[in-house]
PyMOL Python script that loads the backbone (N, CA, C, O; Angstrom):
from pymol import cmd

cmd.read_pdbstr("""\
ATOM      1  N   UNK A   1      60.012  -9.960 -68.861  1.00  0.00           N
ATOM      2  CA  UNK A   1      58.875 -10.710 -68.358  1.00  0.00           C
ATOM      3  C   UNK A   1      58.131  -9.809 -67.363  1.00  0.00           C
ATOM      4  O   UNK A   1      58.660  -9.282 -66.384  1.00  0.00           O
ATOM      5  N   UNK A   2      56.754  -9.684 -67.746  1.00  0.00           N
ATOM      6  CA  UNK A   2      55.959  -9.009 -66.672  1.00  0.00           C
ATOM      7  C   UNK A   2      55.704  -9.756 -65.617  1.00  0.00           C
ATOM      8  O   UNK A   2      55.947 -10.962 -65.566  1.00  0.00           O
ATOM      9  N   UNK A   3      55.161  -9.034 -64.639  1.00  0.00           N
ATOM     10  CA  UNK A   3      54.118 -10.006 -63.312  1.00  0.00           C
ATOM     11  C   UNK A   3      53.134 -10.605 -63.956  1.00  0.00           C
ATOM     12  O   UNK A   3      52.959 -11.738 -63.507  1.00  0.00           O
ATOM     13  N   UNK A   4      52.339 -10.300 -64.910  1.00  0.00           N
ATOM     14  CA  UNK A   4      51.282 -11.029 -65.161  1.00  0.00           C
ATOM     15  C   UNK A   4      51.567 -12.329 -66.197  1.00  0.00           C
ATOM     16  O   UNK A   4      50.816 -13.305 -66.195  1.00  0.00           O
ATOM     17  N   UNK A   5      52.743 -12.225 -67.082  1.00  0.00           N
ATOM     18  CA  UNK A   5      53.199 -13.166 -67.478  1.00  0.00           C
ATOM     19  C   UNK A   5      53.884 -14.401 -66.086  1.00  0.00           C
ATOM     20  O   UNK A   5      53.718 -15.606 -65.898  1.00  0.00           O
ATOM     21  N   UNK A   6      54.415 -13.674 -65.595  1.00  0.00           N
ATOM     22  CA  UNK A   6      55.376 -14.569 -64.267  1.00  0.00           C
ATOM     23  C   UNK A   6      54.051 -15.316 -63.494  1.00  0.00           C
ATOM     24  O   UNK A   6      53.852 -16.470 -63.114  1.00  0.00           O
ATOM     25  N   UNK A   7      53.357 -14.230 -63.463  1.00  0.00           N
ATOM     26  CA  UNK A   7      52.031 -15.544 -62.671  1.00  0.00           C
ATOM     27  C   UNK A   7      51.064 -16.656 -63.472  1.00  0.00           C
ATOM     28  O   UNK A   7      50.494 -17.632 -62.985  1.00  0.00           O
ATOM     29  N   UNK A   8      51.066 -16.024 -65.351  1.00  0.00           N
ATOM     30  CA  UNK A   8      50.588 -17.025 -66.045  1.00  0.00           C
ATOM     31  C   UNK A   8      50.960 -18.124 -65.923  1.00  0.00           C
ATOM     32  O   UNK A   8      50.229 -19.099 -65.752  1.00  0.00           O
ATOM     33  N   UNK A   9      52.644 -18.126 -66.021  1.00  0.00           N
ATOM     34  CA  UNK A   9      53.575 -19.465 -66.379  1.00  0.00           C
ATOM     35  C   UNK A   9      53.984 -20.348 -65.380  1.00  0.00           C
ATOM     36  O   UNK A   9      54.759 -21.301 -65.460  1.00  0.00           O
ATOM     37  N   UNK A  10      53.078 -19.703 -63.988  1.00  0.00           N
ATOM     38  CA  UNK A  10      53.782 -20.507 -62.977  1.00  0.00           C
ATOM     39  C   UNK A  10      52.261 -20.146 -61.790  1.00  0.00           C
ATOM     40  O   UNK A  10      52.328 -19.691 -60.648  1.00  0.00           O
ATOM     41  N   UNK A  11      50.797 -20.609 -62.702  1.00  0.00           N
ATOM     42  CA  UNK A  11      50.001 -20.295 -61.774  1.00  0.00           C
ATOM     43  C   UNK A  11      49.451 -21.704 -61.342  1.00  0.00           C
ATOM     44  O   UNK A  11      48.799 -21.856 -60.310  1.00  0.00           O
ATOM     45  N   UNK A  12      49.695 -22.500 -62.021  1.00  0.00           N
ATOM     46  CA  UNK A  12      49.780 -24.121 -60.775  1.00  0.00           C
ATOM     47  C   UNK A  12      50.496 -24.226 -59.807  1.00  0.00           C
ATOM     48  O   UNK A  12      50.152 -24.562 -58.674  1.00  0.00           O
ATOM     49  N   UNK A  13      51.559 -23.942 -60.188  1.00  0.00           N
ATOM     50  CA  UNK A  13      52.767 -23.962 -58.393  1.00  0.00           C
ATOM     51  C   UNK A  13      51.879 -22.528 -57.402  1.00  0.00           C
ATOM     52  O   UNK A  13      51.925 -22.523 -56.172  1.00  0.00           O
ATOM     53  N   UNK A  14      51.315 -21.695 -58.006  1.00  0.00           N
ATOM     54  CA  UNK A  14      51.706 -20.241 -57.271  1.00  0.00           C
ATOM     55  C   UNK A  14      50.334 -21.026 -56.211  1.00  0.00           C
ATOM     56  O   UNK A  14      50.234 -21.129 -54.988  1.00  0.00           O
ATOM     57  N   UNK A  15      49.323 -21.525 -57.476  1.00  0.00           N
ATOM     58  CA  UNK A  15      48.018 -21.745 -56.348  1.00  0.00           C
ATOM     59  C   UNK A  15      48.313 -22.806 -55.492  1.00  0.00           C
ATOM     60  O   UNK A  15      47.966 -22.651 -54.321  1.00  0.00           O
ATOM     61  N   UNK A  16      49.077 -24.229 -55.906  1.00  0.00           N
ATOM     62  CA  UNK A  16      49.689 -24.730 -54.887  1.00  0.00           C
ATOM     63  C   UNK A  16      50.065 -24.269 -53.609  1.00  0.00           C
ATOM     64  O   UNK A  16      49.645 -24.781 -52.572  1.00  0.00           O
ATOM     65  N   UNK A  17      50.746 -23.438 -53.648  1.00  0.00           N
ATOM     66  CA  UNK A  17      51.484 -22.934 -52.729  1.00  0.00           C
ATOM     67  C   UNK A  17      50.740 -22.113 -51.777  1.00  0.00           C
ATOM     68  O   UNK A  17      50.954 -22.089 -50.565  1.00  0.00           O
ATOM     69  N   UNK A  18      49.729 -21.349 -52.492  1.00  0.00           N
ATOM     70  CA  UNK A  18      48.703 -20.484 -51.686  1.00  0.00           C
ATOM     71  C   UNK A  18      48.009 -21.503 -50.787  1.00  0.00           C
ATOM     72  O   UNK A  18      47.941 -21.241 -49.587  1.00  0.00           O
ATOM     73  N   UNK A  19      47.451 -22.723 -51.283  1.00  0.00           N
ATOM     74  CA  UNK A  19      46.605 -23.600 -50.708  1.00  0.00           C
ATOM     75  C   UNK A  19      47.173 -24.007 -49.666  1.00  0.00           C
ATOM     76  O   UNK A  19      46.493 -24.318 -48.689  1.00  0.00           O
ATOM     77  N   UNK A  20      49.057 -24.125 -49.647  1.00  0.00           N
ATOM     78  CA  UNK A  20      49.375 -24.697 -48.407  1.00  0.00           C
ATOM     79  C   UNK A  20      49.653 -23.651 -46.961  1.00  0.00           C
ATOM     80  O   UNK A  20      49.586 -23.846 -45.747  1.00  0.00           O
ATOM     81  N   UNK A  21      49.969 -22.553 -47.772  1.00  0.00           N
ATOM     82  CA  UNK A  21      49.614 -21.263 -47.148  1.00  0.00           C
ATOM     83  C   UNK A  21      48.615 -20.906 -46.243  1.00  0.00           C
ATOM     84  O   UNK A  21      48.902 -20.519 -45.110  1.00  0.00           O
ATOM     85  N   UNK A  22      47.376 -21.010 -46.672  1.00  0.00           N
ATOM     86  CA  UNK A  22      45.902 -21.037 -46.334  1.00  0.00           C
ATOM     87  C   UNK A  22      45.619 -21.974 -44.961  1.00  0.00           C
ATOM     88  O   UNK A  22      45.218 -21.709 -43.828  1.00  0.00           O
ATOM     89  N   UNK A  23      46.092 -23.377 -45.746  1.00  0.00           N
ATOM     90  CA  UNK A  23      45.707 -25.176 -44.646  1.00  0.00           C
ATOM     91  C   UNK A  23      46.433 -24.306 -43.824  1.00  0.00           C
ATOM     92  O   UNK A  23      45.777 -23.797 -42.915  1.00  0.00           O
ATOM     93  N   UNK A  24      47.988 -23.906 -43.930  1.00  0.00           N
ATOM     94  CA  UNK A  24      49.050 -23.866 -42.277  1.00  0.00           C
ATOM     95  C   UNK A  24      48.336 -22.587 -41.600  1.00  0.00           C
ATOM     96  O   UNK A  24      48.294 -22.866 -40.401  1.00  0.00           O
ATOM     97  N   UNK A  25      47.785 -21.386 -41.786  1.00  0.00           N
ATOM     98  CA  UNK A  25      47.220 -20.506 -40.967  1.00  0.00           C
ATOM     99  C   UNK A  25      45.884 -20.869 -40.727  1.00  0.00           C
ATOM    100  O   UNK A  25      45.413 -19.957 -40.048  1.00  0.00           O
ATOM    101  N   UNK A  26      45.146 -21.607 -40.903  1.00  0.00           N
ATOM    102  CA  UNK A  26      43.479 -22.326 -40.563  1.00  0.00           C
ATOM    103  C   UNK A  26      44.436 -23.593 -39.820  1.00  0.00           C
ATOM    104  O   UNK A  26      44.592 -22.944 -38.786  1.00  0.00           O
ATOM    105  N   UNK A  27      44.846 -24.290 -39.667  1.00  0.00           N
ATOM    106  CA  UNK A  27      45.047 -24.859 -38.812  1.00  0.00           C
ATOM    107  C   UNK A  27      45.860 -24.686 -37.433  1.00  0.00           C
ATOM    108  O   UNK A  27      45.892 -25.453 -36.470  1.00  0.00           O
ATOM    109  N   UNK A  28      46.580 -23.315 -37.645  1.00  0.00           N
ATOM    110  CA  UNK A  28      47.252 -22.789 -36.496  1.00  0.00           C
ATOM    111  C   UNK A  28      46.354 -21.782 -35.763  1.00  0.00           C
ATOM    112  O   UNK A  28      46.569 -21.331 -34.638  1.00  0.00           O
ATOM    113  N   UNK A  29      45.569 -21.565 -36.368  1.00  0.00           N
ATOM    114  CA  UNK A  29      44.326 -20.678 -35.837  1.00  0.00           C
ATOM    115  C   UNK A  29      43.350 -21.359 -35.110  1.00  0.00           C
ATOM    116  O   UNK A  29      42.628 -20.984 -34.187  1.00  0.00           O
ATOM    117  N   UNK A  30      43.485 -22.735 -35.855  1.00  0.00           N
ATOM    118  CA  UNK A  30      42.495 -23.526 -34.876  1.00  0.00           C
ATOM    119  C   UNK A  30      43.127 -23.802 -33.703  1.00  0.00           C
ATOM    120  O   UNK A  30      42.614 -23.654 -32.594  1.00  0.00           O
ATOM    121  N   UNK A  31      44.553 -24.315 -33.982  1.00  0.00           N
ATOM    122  CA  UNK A  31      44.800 -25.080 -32.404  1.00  0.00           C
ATOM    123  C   UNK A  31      45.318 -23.532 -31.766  1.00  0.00           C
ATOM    124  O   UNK A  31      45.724 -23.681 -30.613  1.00  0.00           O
ATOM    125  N   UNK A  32      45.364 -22.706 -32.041  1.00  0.00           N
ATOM    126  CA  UNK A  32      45.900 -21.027 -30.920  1.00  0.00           C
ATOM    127  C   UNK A  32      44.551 -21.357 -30.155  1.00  0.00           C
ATOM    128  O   UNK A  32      44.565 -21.711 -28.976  1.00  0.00           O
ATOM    129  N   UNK A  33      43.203 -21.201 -31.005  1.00  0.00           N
ATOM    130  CA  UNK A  33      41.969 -21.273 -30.189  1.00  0.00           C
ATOM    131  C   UNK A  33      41.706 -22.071 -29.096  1.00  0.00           C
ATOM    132  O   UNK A  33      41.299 -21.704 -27.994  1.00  0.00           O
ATOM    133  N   UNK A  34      42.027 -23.463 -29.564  1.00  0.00           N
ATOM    134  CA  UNK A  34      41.659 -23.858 -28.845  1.00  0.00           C
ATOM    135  C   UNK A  34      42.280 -24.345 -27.463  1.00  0.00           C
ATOM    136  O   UNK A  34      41.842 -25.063 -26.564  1.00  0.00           O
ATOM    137  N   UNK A  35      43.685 -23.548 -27.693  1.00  0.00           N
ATOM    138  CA  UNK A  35      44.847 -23.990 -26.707  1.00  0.00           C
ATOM    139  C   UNK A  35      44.268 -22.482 -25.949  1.00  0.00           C
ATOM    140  O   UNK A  35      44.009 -22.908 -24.823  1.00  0.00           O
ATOM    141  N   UNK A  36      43.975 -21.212 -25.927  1.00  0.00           N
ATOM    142  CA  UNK A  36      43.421 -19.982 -25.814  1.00  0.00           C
ATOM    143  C   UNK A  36      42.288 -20.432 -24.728  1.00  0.00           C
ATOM    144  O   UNK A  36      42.416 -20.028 -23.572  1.00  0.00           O
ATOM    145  N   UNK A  37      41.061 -21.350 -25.116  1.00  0.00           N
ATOM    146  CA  UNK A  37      40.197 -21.778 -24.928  1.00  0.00           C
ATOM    147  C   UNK A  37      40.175 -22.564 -23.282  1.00  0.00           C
ATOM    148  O   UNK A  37      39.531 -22.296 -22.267  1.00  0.00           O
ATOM    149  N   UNK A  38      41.075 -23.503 -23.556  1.00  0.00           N
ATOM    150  CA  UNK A  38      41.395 -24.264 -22.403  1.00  0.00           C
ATOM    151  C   UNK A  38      42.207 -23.330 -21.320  1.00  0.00           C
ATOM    152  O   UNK A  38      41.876 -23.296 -20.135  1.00  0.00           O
ATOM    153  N   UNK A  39      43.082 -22.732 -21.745  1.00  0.00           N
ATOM    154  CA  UNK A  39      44.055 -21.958 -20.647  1.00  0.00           C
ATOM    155  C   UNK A  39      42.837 -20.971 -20.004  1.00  0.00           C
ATOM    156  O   UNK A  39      42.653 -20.785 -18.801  1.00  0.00           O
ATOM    157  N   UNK A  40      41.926 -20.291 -21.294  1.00  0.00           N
ATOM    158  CA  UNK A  40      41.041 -19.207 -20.409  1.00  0.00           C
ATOM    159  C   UNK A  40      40.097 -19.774 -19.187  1.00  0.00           C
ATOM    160  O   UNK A  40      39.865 -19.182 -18.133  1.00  0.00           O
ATOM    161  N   UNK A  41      39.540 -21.251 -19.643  1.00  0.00           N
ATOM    162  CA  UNK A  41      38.691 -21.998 -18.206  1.00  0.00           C
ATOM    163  C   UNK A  41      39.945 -22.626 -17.111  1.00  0.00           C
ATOM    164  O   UNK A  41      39.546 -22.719 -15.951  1.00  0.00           O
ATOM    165  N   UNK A  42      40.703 -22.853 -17.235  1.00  0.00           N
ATOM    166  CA  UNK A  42      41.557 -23.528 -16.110  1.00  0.00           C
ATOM    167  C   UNK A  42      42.221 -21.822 -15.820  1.00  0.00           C
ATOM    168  O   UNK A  42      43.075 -21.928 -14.940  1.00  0.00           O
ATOM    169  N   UNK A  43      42.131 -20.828 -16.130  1.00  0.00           N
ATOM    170  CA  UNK A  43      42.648 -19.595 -15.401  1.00  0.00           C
ATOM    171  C   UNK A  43      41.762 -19.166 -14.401  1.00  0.00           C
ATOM    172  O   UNK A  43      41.935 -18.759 -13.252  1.00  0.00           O
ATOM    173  N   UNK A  44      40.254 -19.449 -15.471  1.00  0.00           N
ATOM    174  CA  UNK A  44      39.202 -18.860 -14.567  1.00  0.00           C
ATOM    175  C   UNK A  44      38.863 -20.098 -13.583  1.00  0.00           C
ATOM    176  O   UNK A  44      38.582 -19.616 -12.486  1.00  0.00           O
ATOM    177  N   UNK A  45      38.793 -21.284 -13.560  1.00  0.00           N
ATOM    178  CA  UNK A  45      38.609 -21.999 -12.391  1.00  0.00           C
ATOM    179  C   UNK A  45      39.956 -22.189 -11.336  1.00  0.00           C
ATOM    180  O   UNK A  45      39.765 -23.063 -10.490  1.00  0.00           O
ATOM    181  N   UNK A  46      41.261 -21.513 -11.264  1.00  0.00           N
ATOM    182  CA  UNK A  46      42.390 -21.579 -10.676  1.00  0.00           C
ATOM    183  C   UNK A  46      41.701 -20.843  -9.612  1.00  0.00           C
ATOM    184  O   UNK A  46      40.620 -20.257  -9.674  1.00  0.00           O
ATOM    185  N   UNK A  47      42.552 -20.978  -8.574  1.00  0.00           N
ATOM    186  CA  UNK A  47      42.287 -20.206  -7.197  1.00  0.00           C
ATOM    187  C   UNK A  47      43.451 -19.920  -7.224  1.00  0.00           C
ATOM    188  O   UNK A  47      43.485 -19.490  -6.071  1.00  0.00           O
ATOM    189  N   UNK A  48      44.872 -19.739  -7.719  1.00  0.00           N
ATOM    190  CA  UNK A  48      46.016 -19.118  -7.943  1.00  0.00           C
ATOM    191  C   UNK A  48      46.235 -17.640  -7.365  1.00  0.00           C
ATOM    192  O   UNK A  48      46.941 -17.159  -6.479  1.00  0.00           O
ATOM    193  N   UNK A  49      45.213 -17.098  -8.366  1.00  0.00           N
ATOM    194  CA  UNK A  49      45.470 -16.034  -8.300  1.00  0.00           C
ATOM    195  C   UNK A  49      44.744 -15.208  -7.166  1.00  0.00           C
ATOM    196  O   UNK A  49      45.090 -14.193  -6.560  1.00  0.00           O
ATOM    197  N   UNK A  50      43.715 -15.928  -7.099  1.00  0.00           N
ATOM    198  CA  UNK A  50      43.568 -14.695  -5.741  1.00  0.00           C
ATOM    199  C   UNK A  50      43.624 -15.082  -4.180  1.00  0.00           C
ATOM    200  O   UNK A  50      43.520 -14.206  -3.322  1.00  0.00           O
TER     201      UNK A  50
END
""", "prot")
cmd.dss("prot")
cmd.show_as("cartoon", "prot")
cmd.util.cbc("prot")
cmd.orient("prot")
């Protein structure tokens, strides 16, 4: 069996799988941002540090 056969016979699961692939890094990218986002204004409005 080649690769290109192995991906014919199993290219509904493979794209499945890519798709959930895809959703979990676009949605962990979103919330890094926006957790990134918030920490960078409450760092810069802290008086902590200086």
């Amino acid at each position: 069996m080649s690769f290109i056969e192995f991906v014919q016979e199993r290219w509904s699961v493979l794209s499945f799988l890519a798709y959930q692939h895809l959703s979990l890094v676009v949605q962990t990218l979103a919330i890094a941002t926006l957790l990134a986002i918030v920490l960078g204004v409450l760092a810069y409005r802290s008086s902590f540090g200086t």
